[in-house]
FILOTI-104738 format. One record per residue (C-alpha): x, y, z. Coordinates in steps of 0.5 Angstrom, whole numbers, plus 500, padded with zeros to 3 digits. Example, Ala and Ser with C-alpha at 12.3 -4.5 7.8 and 13.67 -1.06 7.14 Angstrom:
<nodes>
525491516
527498514
</nodes>
This chain:
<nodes>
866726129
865727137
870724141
867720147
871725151
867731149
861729149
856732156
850730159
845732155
847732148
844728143
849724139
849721132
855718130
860712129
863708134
867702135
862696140
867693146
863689149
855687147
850684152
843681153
840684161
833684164
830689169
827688175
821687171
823683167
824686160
829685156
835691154
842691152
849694156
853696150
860700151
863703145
869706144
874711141
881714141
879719147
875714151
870708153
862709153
857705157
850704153
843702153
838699148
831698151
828697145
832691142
827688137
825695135
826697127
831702129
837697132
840693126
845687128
852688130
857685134
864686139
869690135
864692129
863699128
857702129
852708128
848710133
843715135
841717142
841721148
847723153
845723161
848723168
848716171
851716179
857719177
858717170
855718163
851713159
848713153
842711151
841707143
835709140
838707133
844703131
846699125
853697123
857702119
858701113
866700110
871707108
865711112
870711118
878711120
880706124
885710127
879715130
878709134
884707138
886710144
894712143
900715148
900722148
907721147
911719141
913712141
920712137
921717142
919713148
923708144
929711144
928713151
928706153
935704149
938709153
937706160
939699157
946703154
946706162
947699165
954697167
952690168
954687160
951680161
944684164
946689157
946684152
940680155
936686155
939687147
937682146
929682148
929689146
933691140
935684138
928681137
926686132
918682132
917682139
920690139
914692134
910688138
911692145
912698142
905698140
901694145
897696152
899695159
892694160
885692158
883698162
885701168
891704166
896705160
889702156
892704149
897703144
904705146
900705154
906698155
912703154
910709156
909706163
915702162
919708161
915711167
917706172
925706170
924713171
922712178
927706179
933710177
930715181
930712189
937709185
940717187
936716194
938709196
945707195
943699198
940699191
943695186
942700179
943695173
939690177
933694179
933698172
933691168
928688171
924694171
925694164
922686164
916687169
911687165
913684158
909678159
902683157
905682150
902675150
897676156
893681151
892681144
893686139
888692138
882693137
880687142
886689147
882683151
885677154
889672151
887664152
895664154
893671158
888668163
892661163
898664165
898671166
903676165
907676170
909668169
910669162
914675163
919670167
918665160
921670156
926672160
928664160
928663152
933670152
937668157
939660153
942666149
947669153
952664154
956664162
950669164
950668173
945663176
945668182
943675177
939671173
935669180
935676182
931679175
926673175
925674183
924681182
919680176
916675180
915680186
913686182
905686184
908685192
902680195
899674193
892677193
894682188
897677183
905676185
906668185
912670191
913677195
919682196
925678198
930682195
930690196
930692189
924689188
922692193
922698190
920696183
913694186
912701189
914704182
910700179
904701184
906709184
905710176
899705175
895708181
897716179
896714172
889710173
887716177
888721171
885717166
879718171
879725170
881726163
874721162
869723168
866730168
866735174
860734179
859737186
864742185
870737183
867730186
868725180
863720184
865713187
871710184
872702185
879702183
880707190
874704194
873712194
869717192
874722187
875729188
880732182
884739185
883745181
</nodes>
């Protein structure tokens, strides 16, 4: 097959991609079409039927995986393709595995990574509570070794939720080396709980889509729950640690129009928001340019996210 990061404006496409979203729209004059995304391991790729009662559309849904037909071509920026045929795949004529997005990095190896920084705390009570989350509890470890950190944005794929952990410990214990008013084993753990909420914030792949609990709650309260259920565990564990961590996680997206119930009281959480900030920024940007071909010698176009048209460094 063609992955989605392959293909170019232009191209003509026959293949098999999984349907990620499906919807009816109309045009200024009133004819009806479908936005379509599909998507692969490499990427995702909106789509239009202008045709959808034609003989050539079959019936498909989110999450069933399609063959379509069409034609690649350049729209503001941005590929888009348009359907001329599509009919649900039929079964053994795919591998799933083509279809989910997955780290670039090992995820045992992320996993040992992250061990090691849990082994690297002095604290023992902050050891044995993220022992507990991490090691101890092997189903939420399968789980969180496997799930995204994102719906899309950034780290939208599997092993994306580790891997952007490990990033923002990378960060964290490097300002430890610049700043010596942080406490390491506070910084450290809580940048290793930040965002252990998306594991019931979104569901597994391929939905990779908002919980009830997700949209309810969010990540960021029920990362502070889960925090609370292993804390119960930990007998004698420090009022005044246990409010440093969950005041750390609860500050981490650092303003309240970003989604933080309370701002930075305390510099350690100062700093997990900046490395937060840092690696989901750096990341969504890159993920930018591995996904949006070069125009207007290296302009991507208008990005939302940045507010900015995006110009890629060669």
């Amino acid at each position: 097959m063609r992955y989605i990061n392959q293909l170019k404006d232009g191209d003509n496409v026959i293949g098999i991609y999984l349907c990620k979203a499906k919807n009816m729209a109309q045009t200024k004059n009133g004819k009806d079409y479908e936005n379509v995304t599909l998507t692969d391991k490499t990427g995702t790729l909106s789509c239009k039927i202008w045709e959808p009662n034609s003989m050539g559309i079959g019936d498909f849904d989110v999450n069933d995986y399609v063959e379509v037909r069409g034609r690649i071509t350049l729209f503001n920026g941005a590929l888009q393709m348009s359907i001329d045929r599509a009919f649900k795949a039929s079964e053994g004529s795919y591998d799933p595995a083509d279809y989910l997005p997955v780290s670039s990095r090992d995820i045992n190896e992320m996993y040992e990574e992250l061990k090691t920084y849990i082994n690297s705390l002095q604290s023992p009570y902050y050891k044995l509570l993220l022992e507990k989350i991490f090691i101890e509890d092997t189903e939420f470890v399968e789980v969180f070794k496997k799930h995204s950190a994102a719906k899309s944005i950034h780290h939208g794929f599997v092993g994306g939720l580790m891997q952007h952990t490990l990033a923002v410990c990378d960060l964290c214990n490097f300002y430890c080396t610049k700043y010596p008013a942080l406490n390491r084993d506070l910084l450290i753990s809580a940048a290793l709980c930040h965002d252990i909420g998306k594991v019931r914030e979104l569901s597994d792949f391929p939905l990779n889509d908002y919980t009830d609990e997700g949209q309810l709650l969010g990540h960021i309260v029920m990362g502070v729950e889960i925090v609370d259920e292993k804390l119960r565990e930990v007998k004698g564990f420090p009022k005044v640690k246990a409010d440093q961590l969950k005041h750390c996680i609860l500050a981490h997206h650092g303003e309240f129009e970003f989604g933080s119930p309370k701002k930075p009281a305390l510099v350690e959480a100062v700093a997990l928001n900046f490395a937060d900030n840092t690696d989901a920024k750096i990341e969504a940007m890159t993920e930018l340019f591995e996904s949006s071909p070069l125009v207007d010698g290296g302009w991507l176009g208008y990005s939302r996210l940045f507010d900015s048209n995006i110009r890629q460094t060669r």
